[in-house]
C-alpha positions in Angstrom: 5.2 4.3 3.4 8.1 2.3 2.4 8.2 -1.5 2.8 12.0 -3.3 2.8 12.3 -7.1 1.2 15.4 -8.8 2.3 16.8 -12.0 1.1 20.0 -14.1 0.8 21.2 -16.0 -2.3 24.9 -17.3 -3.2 25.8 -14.1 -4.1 24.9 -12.3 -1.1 21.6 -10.5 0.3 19.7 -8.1 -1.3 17.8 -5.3 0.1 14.7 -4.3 -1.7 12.3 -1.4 -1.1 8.9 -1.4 -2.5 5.9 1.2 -1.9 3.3 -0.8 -0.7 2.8 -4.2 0.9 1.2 -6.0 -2.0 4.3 -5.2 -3.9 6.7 -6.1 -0.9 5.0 -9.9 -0.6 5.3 -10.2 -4.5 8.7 -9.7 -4.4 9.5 -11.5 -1.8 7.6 -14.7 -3.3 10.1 -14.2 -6.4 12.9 -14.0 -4.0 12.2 -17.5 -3.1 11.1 -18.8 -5.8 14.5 -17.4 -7.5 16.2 -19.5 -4.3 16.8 -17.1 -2.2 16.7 -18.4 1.5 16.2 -16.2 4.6 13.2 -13.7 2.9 12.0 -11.0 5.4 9.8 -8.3 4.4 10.3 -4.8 7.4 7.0 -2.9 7.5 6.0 0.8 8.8 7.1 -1.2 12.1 10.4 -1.1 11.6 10.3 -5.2 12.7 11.3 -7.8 10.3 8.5 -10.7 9.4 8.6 -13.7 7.7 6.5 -13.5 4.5 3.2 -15.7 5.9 3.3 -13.5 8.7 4.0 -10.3 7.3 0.9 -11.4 4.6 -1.3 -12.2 7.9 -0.6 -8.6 9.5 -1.1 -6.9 6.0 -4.2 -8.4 4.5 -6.4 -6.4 2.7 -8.6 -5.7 5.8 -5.1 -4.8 7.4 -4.0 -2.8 5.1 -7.0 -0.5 5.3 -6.7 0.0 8.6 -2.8 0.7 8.8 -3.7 3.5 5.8 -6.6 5.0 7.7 -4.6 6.2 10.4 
């Protein structure tokens, strides 16, 4: 299941997909540490999150459950 980072920088946004959640919060931590302001990750739920929240609804235990279904 896809996972979408977004971010804005000088230059623009970016749109980034990734195949799992771990890999969408680790890009979305070198987003900002790159400077990039504004970094959302967009789940299987279609809703935009903020990374701590996003990391908070897809913990390990969370992750688990979302693939068990």
């Amino acid at each position: 299941m896809p996972f979408f980072v977004r971010g804005t920088d000088t230059s623009g946004t970016v749109s980034l997909r990734r195949d799992n959640a771990a890999g969408a919060v680790k890009k979305a931590k070198e987003l900002l540490d790159d400077g990039s302001w504004d970094v959302e990750i967009t789940g299987p739920d279609g809703l935009p999150h903020p990374i701590a929240e996003f990391e908070a609804m897809y913990s390990t235990g969370a992750t688990a459950a979302v693939h068990a279904r």
